[in-house]
ZAPAVO-152345 format. One record per residue (C-alpha): x, y, z; residue number from 0; chain; residue in three letters. Coordinates in nm, 4 decimals. Layout:
N
R;u;v;w;num;chaine;residu
R;X;Y;Z;NUM;A;Ala
...
***
This chain:
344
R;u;v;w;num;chaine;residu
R;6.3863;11.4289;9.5471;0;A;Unk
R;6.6784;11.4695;9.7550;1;A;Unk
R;6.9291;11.2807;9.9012;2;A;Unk
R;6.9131;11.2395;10.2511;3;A;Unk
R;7.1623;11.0651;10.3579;4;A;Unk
R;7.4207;11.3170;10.2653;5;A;Unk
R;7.2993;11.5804;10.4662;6;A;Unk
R;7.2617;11.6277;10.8608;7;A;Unk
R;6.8989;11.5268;10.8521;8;A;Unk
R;6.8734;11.1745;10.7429;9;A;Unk
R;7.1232;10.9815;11.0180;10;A;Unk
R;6.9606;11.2348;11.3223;11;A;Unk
R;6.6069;11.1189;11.2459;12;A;Unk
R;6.7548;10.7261;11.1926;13;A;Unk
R;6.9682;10.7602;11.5520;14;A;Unk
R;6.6024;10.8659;11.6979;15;A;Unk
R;6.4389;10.5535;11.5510;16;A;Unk
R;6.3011;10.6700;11.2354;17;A;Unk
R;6.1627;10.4197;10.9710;18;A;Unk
R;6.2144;10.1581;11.2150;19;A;Unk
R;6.5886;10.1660;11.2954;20;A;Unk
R;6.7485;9.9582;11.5629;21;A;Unk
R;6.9709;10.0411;11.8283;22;A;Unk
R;7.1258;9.7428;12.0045;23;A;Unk
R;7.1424;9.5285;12.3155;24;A;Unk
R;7.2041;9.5450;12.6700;25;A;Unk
R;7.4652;9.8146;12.6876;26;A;Unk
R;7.6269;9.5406;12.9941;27;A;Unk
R;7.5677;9.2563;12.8142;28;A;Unk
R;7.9416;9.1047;12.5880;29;A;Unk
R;7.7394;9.0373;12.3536;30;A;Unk
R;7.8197;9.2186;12.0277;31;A;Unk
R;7.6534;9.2205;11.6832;32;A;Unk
R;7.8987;9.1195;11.3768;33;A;Unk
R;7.8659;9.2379;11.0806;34;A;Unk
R;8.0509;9.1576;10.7784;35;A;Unk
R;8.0479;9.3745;10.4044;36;A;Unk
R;8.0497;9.1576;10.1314;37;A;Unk
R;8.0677;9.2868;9.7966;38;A;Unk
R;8.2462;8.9951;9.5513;39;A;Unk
R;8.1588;8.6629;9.5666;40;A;Unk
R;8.6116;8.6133;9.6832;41;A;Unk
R;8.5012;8.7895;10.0070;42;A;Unk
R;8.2434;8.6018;10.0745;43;A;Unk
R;8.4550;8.2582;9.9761;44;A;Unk
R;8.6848;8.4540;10.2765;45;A;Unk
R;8.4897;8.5630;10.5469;46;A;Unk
R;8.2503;8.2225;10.5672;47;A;Unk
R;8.6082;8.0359;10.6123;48;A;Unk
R;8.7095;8.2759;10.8833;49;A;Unk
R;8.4232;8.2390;11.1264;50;A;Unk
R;8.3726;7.8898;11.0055;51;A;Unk
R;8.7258;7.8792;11.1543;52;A;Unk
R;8.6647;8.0223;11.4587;53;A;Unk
R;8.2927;7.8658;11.4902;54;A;Unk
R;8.1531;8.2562;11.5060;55;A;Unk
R;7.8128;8.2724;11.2987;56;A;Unk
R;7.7810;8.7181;11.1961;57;A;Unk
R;7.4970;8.8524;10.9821;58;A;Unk
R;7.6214;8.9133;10.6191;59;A;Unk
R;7.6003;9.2754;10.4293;60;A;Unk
R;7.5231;9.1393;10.1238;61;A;Unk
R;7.5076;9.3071;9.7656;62;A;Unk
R;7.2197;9.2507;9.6139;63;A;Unk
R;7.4198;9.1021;9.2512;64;A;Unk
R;7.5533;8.8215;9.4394;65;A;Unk
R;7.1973;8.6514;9.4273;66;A;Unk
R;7.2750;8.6324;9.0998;67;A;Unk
R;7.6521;8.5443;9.0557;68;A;Unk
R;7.7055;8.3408;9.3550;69;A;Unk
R;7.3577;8.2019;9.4982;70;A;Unk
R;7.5136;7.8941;9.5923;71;A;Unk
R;7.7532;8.1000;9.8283;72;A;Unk
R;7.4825;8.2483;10.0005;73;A;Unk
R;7.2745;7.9381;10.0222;74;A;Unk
R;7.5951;7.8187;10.1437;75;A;Unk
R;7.6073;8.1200;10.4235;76;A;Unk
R;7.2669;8.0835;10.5076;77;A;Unk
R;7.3148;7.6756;10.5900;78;A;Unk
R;7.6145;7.7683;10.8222;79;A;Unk
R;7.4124;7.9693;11.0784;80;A;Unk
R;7.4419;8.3290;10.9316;81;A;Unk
R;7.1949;8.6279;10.8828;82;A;Unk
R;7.2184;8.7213;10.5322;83;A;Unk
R;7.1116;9.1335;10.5032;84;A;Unk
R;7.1519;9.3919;10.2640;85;A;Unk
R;7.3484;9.6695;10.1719;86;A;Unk
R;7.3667;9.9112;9.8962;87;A;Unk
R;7.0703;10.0386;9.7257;88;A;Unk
R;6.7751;9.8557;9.8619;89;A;Unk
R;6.6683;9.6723;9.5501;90;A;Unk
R;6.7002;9.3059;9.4342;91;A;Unk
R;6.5751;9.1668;9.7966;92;A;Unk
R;6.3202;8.9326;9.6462;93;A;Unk
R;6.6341;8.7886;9.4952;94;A;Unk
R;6.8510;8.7570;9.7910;95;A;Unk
R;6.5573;8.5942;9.9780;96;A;Unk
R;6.5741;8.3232;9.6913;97;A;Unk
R;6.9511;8.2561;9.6930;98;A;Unk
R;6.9732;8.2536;10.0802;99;A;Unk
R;6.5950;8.1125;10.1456;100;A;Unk
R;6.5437;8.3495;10.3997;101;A;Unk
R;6.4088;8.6168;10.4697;102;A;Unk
R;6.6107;8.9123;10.4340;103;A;Unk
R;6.4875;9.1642;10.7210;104;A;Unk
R;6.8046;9.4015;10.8204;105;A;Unk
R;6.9697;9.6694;10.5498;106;A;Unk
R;7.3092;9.8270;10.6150;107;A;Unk
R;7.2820;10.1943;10.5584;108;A;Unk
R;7.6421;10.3385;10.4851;109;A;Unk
R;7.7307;10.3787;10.1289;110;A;Unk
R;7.4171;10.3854;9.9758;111;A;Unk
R;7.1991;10.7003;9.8026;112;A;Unk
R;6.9000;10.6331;9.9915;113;A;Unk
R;6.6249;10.8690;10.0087;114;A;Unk
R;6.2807;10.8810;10.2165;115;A;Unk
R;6.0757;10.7011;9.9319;116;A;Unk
R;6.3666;10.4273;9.9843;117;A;Unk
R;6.3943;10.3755;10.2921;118;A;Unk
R;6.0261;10.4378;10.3081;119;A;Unk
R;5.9911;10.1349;10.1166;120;A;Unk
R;6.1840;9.9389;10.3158;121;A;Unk
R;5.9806;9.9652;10.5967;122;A;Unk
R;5.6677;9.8522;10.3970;123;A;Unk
R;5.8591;9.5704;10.2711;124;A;Unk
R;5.9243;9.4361;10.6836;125;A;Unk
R;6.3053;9.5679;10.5998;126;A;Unk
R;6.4703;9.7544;10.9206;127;A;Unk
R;6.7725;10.0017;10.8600;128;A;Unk
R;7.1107;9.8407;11.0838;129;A;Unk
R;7.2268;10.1498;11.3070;130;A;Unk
R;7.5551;10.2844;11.2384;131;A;Unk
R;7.8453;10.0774;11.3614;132;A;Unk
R;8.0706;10.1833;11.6703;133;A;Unk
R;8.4478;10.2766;11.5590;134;A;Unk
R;8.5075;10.0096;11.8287;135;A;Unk
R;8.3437;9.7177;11.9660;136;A;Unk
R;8.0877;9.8034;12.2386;137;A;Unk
R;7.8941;9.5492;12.4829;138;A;Unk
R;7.5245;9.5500;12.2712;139;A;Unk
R;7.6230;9.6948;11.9970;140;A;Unk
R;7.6747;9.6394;11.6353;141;A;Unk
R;8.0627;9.6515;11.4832;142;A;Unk
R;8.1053;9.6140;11.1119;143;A;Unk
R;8.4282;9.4219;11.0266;144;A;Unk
R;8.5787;9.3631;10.6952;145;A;Unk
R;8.6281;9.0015;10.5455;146;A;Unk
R;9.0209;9.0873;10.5280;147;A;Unk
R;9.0506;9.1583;10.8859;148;A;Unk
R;8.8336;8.9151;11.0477;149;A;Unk
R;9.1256;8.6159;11.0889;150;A;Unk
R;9.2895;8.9274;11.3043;151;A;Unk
R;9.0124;9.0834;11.4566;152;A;Unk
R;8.8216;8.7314;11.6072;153;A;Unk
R;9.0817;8.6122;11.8145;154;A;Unk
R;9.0793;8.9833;11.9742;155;A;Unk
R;8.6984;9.0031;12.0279;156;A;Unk
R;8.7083;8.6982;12.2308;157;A;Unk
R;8.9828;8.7819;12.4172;158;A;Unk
R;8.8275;9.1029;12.5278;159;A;Unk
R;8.5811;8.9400;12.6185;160;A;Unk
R;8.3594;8.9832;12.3799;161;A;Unk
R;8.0635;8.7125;12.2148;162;A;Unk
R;8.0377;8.8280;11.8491;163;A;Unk
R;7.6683;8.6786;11.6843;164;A;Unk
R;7.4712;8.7736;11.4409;165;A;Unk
R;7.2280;9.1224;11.4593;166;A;Unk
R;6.9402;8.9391;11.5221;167;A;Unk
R;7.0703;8.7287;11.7783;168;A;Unk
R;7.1800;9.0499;12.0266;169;A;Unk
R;6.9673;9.0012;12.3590;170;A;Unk
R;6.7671;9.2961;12.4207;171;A;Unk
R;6.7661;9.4110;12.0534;172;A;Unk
R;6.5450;9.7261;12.0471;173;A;Unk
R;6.4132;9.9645;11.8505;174;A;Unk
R;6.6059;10.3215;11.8360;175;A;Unk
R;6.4270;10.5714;12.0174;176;A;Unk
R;6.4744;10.9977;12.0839;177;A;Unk
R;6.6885;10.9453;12.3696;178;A;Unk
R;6.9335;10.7563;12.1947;179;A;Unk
R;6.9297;11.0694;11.9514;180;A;Unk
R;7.0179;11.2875;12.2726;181;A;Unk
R;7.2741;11.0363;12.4085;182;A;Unk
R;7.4450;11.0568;12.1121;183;A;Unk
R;7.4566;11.4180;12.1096;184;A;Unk
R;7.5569;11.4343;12.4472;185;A;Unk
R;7.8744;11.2318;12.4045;186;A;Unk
R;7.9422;11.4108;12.0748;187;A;Unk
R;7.9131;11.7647;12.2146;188;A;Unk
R;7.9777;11.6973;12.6272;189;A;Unk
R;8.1741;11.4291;12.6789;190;A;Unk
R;8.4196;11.3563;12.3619;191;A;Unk
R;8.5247;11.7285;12.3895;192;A;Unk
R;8.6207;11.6612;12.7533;193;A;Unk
R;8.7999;11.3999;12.6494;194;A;Unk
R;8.9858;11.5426;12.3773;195;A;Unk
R;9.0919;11.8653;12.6462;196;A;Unk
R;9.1621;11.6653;12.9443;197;A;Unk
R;9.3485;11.4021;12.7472;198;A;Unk
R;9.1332;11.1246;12.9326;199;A;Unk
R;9.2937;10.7851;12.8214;200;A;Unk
R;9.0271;10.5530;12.7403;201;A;Unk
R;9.0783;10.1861;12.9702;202;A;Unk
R;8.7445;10.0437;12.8651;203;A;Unk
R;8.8265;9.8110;12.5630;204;A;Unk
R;8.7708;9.4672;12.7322;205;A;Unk
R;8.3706;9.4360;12.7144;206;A;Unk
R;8.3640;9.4576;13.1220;207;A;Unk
R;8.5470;9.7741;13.1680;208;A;Unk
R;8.4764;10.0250;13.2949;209;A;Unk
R;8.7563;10.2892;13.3468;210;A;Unk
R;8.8592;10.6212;13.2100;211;A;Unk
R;9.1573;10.8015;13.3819;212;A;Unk
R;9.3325;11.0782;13.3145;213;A;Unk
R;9.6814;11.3127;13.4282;214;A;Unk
R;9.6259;11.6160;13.6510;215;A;Unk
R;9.9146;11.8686;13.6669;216;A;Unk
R;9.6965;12.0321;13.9322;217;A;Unk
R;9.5555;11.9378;14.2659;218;A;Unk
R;9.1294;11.9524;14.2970;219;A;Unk
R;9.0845;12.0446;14.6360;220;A;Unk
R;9.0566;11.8928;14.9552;221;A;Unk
R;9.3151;11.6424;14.7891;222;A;Unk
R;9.5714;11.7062;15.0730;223;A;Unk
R;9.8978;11.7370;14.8296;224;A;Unk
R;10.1095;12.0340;14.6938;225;A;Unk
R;9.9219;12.2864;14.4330;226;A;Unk
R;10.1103;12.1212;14.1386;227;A;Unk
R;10.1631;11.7889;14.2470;228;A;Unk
R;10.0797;11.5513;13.9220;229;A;Unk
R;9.7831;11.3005;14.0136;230;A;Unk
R;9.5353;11.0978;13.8029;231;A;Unk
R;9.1683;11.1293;13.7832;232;A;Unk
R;8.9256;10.8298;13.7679;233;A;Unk
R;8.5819;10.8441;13.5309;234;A;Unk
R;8.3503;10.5667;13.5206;235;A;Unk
R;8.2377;10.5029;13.1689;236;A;Unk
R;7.8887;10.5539;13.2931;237;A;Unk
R;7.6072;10.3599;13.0200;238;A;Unk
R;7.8634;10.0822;13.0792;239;A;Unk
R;7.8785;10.0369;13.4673;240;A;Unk
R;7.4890;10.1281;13.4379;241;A;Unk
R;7.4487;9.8331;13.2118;242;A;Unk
R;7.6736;9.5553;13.3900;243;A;Unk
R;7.4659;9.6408;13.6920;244;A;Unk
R;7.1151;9.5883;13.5563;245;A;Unk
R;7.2210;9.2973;13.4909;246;A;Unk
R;7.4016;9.1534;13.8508;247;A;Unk
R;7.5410;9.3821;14.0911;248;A;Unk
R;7.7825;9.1021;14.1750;249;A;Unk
R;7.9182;9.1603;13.7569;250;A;Unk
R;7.9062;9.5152;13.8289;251;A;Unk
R;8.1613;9.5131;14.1797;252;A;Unk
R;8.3708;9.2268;13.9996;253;A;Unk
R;8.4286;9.4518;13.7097;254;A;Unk
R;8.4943;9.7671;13.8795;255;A;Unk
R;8.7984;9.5484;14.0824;256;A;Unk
R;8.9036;9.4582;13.7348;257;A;Unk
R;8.9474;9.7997;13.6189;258;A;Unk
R;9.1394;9.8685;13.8779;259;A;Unk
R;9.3939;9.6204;13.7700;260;A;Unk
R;9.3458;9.8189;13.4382;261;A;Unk
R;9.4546;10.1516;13.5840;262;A;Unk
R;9.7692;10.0151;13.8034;263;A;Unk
R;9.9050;9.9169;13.4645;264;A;Unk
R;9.8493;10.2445;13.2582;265;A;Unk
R;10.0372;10.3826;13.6122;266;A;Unk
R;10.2889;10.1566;13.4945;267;A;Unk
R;10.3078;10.1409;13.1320;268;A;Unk
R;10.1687;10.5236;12.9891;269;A;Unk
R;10.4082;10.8082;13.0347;270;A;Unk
R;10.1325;11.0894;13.0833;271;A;Unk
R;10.0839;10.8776;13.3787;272;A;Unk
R;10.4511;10.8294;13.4931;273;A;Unk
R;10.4769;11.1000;13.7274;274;A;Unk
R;10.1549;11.0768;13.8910;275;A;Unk
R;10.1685;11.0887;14.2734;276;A;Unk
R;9.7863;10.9845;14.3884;277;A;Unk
R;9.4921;10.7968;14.2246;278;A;Unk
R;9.1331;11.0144;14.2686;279;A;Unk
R;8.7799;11.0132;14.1845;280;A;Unk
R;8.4766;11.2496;14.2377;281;A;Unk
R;8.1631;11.0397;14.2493;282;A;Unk
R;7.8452;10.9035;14.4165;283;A;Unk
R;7.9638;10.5491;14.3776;284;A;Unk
R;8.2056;10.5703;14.6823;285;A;Unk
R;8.1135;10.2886;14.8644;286;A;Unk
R;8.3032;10.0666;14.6637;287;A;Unk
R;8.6091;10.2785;14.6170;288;A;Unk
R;8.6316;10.3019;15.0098;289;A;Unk
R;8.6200;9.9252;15.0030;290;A;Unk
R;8.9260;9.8853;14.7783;291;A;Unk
R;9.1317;10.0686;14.9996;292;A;Unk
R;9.0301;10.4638;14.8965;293;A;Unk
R;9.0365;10.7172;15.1655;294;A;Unk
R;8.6860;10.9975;15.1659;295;A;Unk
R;8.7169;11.2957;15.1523;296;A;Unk
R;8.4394;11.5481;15.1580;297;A;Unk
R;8.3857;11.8045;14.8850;298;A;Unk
R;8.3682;12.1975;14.9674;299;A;Unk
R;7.9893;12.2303;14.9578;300;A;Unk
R;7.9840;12.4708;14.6466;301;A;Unk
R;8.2081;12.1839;14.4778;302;A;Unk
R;7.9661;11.9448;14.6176;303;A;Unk
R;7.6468;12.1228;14.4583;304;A;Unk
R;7.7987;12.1924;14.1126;305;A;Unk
R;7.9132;11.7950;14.0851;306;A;Unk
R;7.5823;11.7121;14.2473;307;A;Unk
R;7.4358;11.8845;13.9340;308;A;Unk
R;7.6406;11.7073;13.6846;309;A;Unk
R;7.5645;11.3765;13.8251;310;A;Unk
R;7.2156;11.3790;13.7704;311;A;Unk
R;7.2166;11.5460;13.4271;312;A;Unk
R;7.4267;11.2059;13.3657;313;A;Unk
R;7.1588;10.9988;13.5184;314;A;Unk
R;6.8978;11.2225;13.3358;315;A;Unk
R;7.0835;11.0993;13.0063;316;A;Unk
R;7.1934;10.7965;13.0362;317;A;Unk
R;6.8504;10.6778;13.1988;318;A;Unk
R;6.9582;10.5460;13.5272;319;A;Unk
R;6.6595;10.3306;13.6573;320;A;Unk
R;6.7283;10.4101;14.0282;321;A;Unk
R;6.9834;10.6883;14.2075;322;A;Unk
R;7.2900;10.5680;14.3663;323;A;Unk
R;7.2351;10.4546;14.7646;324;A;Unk
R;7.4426;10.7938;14.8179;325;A;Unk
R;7.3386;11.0987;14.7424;326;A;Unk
R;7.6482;11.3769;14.7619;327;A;Unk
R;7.9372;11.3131;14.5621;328;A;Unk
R;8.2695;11.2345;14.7819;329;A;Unk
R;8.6382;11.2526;14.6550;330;A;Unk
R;8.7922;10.9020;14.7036;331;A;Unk
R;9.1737;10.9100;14.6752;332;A;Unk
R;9.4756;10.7010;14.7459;333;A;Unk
R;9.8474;10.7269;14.7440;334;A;Unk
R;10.0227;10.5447;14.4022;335;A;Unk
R;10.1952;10.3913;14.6427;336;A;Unk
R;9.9384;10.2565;14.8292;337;A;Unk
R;9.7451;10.2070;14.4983;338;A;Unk
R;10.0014;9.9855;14.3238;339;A;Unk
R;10.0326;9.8024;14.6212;340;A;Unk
R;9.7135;9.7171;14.6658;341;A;Unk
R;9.5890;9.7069;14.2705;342;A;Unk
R;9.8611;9.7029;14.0731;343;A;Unk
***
């Protein structure tokens, strides 16, 4: 039988939900999933004295031959609040259900020669496959740290904002489903390659931001400047701003002030940004820029029509429960002057 899980087909059908994958949370909600490899019965000595040090429980990727050579260390884990899990080949859970007493009902995926019979299996047995972790932390999500980086890496999470807990323990945990399949794709294909060419600098690392910006050598018309005057170009990181506002529109306007803050110090502090001479944005959410000081502008209507499209292909997407109160995109600009001033 072959080996799914090194070809293409295996991690498209688990993004879409197959044999019972999860997803995450709330995409608004700090709340972030830790999970910790442990392989040797020294890492697990080392990670259960790092979060016991900074009173963070995490679920536990656990090989399955520590239920034999150091039960007492998972009985140990289990006592102190955490979700012991699997990883590896999915064998020997009977065994890690003994040493732990629990049950054992998440399996980490990476690194492991599963096929469909396997993972099959697991799904008989009540076991559900982890999705794959972020590079990065993301509000909802799941982020797989190491045991020898976790005395580093806690202190950071919380100061971004961040609540690490275990998987289980995510609010709004789900199932995956197709769209998360297309979302996926759609960053992949659509918006990462933007990124890459338009050299967007990424602001949204603190778990309530929600700010992309990037340099412009050229003006986007009506801005009312010189052909090659350098500006910088505001993006919403959209599935987060969605998120925060499902949850309280009051979280949502509170963050997007914040992220301000964020951009009037990359003005100040990244050198692609140095030069720049005004602060815009293209977008249907221009009721709160014109609040914080922004000046509208309206598009040229072929300019309108085209972003008009592109907004709603996002919403389409990203599965925006209801359109924004305006319906035609607006440019919203300021001055850097007038921005720092103000935001900086």
């Amino acid at each position: 039988m072959p080996v799914f899980s090194r070809s293409l087909i295996l991690p498209s059908l688990l993004r879409a939900g197959a044999f019972g994958t999860l997803y995450g949370g709330a995409p608004g909600d700090p709340h972030v999933g830790l999970t910790v490899p442990v392989q040797q019965a020294s890492e697990l000595e080392g990670a259960l004295a790092a979060l016991a040090g900074a009173k963070i429980q995490a679920t536990l990727l656990v090989a399955a031959a520590l239920a034999r050579t150091a039960p007492e260390l998972l009985r140990a884990a289990a006592e102190a609040g955490h979700e012991i899990a699997g990883s590896g080949h999915p064998t020997g859970i009977s065994g890690l259900e003994a040493a732990a007493r629990q049950p054992v009902t998440l399996w980490a995926l990476e690194g492991a020669a599963l096929t469909r019979a396997n993972l099959a299996a697991l799904r008989r047995g009540g076991v559900q496959p982890l999705p794959f972790p972020q590079a990065a932390a993301q509000p909802g999500q799941i982020l797989r740290v190491l045991p020898a980086d976790l005395t580093a890496a806690l202190p950071d999470l919380l100061a971004l904002g961040y609540r690490p807990v275990p998987v289980g323990a995510v609010p709004g945990l789900r199932h995956a489903t197709p769209r998360d399949l297309l979302i996926y794709g759609y960053s992949r294909t659509v918006e990462d390659r933007f990124a890459r060419e338009h050299h967007v600098i990424d602001l949204a690392q603190r778990a309530d931001a929600v700010m992309r910006v990037a340099p412009r050598s050229e003006v986007m018309p009506p801005l009312p400047l010189p052909p090659h005057t350098p500006t910088a170009e505001l993006h919403l990181h959209s599935p987060r701003i969605v998120g925060i506002n499902a949850r309280s529109s009051l979280a949502a306007y509170r963050a997007y002030q914040r992220s301000l803050k964020d951009v009037a110090l990359a003005l100040h502090t990244r050198p692609e940004l140095a030069s720049a001479q005004a602060v815009y944005a293209v977008t249907l959410f221009h009721g709160p820029l014109e609040k914080s000081g922004f000046a509208l502008l309206d598009l040229p209507p072929q300019q309108a029509r085209w972003f008009g499209v592109g907004f709603r292909l996002l919403r389409a997407v990203y599965g925006t429960p209801k359109p924004p109160s305006e319906a035609t995109p607006k440019m919203a600009w300021m001055t850097r002057e007038a921005f720092l001033a103000r935001h900086g």
